[in-house]
N, C-alpha and C positions, 0 to 999 in steps of 0.2 A: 835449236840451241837451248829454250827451254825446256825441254822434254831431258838434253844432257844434264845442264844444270842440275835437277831434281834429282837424276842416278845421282847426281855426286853429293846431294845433298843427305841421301838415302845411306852411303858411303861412310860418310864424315859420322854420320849421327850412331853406325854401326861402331866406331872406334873403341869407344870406352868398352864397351861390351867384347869386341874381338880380344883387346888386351889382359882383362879380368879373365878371361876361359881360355886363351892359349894355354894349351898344357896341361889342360883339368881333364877329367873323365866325367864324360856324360853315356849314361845308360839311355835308350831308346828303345821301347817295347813296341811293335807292330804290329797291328793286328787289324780286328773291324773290316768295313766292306772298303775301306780303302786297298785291302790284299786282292780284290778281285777287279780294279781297273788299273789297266795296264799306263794308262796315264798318269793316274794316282798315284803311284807305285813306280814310276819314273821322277814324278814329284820328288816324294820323298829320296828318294836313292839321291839326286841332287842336292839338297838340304844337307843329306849325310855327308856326301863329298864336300862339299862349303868347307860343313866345321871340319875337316880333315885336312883340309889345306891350308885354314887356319891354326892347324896346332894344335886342334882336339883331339881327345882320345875317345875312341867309340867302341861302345861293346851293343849290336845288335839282337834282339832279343825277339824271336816273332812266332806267332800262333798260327793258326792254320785251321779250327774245326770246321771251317764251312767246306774245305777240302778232304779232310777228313771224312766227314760226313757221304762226300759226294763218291770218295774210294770206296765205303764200305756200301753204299749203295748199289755201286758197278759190282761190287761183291756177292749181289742178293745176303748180306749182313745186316741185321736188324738195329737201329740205331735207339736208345731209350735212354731219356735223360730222368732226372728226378733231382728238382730245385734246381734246374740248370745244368747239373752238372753230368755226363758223360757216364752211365754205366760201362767200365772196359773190363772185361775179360780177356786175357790173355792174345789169343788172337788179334782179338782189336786193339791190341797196345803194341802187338808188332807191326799193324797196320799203321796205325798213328807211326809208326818210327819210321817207316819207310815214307809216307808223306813228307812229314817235316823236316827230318834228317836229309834225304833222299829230294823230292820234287822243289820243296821248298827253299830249303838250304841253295842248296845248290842256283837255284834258277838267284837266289839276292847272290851270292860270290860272284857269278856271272857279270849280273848287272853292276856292282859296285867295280869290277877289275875290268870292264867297260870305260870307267873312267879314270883309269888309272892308277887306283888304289890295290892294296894287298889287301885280300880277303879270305876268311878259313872258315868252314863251315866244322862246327863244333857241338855238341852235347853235351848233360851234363854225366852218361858215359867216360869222355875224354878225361883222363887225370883224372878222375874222378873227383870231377870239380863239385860235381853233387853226391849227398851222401844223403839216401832216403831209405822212409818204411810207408809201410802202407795208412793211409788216408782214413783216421778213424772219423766216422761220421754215427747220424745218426742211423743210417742205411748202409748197406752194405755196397760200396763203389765198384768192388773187383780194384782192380790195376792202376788206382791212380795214388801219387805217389804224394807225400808231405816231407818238405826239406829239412834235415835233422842236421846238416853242414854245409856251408860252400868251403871248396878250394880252393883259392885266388891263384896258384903257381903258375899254370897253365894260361890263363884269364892276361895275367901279369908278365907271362914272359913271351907271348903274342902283341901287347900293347908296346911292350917294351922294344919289339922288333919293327914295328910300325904296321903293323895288321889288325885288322877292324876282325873280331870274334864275331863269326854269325853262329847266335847258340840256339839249337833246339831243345825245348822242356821235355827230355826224354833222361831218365836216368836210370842205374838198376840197387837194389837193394842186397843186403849181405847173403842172402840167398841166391843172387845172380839171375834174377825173374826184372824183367822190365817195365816201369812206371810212368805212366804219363802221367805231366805236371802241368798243372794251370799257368797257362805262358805271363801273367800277371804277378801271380808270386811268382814265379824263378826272376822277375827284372827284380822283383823288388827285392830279393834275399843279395841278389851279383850286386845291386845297386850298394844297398848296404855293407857287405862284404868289402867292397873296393873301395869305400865312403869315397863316391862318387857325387861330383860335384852340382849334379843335374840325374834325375830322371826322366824319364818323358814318356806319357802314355799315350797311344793316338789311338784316338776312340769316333765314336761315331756319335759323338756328342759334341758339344761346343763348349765345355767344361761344368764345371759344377754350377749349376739352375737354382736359384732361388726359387723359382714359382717353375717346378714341372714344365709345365703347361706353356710357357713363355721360353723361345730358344734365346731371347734379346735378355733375357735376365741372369746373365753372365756373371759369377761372383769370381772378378779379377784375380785376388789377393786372399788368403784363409790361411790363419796360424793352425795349429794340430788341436791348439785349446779348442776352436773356434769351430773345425771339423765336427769334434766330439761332441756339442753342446747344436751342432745341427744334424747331428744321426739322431738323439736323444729327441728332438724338438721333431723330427720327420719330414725336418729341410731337406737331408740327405735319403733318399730311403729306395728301397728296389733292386735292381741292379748295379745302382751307384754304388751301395755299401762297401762289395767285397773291394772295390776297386778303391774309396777311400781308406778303407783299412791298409790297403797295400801299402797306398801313400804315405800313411799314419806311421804304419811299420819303419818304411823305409826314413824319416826322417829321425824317428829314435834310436835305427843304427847309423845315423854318421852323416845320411846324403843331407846335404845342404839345404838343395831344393827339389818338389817335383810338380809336375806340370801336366795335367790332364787338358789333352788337343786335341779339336776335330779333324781325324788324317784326311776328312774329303775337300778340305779345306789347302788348296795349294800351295805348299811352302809354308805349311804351318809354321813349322818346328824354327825356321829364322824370323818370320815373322814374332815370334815369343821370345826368341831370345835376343834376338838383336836390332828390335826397337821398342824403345822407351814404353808404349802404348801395350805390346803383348796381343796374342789373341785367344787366349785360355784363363784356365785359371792357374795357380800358384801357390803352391801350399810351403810354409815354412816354418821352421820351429817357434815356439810362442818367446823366443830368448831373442830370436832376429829382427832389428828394425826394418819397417817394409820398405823402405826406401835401400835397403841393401844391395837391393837385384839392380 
């Protein structure tokens, strides 16, 4: 009996939270070594179902390069990054689009209409919900793509029918050549586009670290002021960056709030959102009282 008690205690304390986000749209980007266990990844797919029965709108966003990587390997295709990022060449960009469009895609629709939910695997091909050009860097990238538009219609008139959009970062440019997109910015451009009420990044971190070195140095709460002023100081620094900026981005177009989460952490994503406590961190405009979530 006390073991019940506690579910409903669990329940009750979820309330104010379920009632605030019925109805909102939350963006959810997937990715990290949580994509490669099949429990993990069952995890989440629940999580996702929750808030859709409670009334949320979900637009699924997910990456894939450790798949990637392992198809062009099956390929004898030579993989070379430079700063992380993915030298593609043409071929390898229609590889990527059969992974993620194709293996990926497909296997989350599966699983999500598993549990009863409508599911559509999507691109930013589709409606041309993305409108891109190629990825000016300091190096020459080949085939990866930088967002110049989203198109909300398509995005909009799937949520509007009760379908969870699963979108792969794949788009083609006015030339009709195909880009892959860093699955990080496309949540965060959809996120903004939709001024979506939640982002959510599930990373293979435990959110933003004060002290590197310490995973228990968890910086719960962080305004966008607050961010900037710990990239500069090299609180934030490494691989964190690109990922803060995302977040940075995305709250200057519109999204409310966003939430960098450890996906190998089960049941994150309700864990953070639907109790008081959280288990991430939480980035919000320096205009929002913290006490707002």
């Amino acid at each position: 009996m006390e073991e019940i008690i506690k579910k409903a205690d669990i329940l009750i304390e979820a309330i104010p939270y379920i009632r605030k986000f019925s109805n909102t749209t939350v963006v959810v980007k997937y990715g990290g070594s949580a994509m490669s266990s099949e429990q993990l990844k069952q995890s989440i797919i629940q999580d996702i179902s929750m808030l859709k029965y409670l009334g949320v709108n979900i637009v699924l966003v997910h990456g894939g390069g450790k798949d990637i990587t392992q198809t062009l390997k099956k390929m004898n295709k030579t993989t070379n990054f430079i700063n992380g990022l993915r030298v593609t060449d043409a071929e390898t960009a229609e590889i990527a689009e059969m992974v993620l469009s194709g293996k990926i895609s497909k296997a989350l629709v599966k699983d999500l209409q598993s549990h009863g939910l409508n599911a559509v695997g999507i691109s930013g091909k589709d409606g041309k919900t993305f409108e891109v050009s190629k990825e000016i860097k300091d190096v020459d990238l080949g085939f990866v793509g930088k967002i110049d538009k989203v198109n909300t219609e398509l995005l909009n008139t799937l949520l509007e029918n009760n379908y969870i959009p699963v979108f792969s970062p794949i788009a083609y440019d006015n030339n009709g050549d195909t880009y892959n997109i860093n699955a990080d910015y496309a949540a965060s451009a959809i996120a903004g586009a939709l001024k979506a009420q939640k982002l959510i990044f599930l990373t293979d971190t435990n959110g933003i670290l004060k002290d590197s070195n310490d995973n228990t140095s968890v910086i719960s709460q962080v305004t966008k002021k607050k961010a900037l002023e710990y990239i500069e100081t090299n609180i934030i620094k490494g691989g964190m960056i690109p990922k803060v900026q995302c977040c940075i981005e995305a709250i200057e177009e519109g999204v409310n709030s966003v939430h960098i989460l450890d996906g190998n952490l089960p049941h994150s994503i309700l864990l953070e959102i639907f109790t008081s406590k959280g288990c991430g961190t939480m980035m919000f405009n320096d205009k929002e009282e913290e006490n707002n979530e």
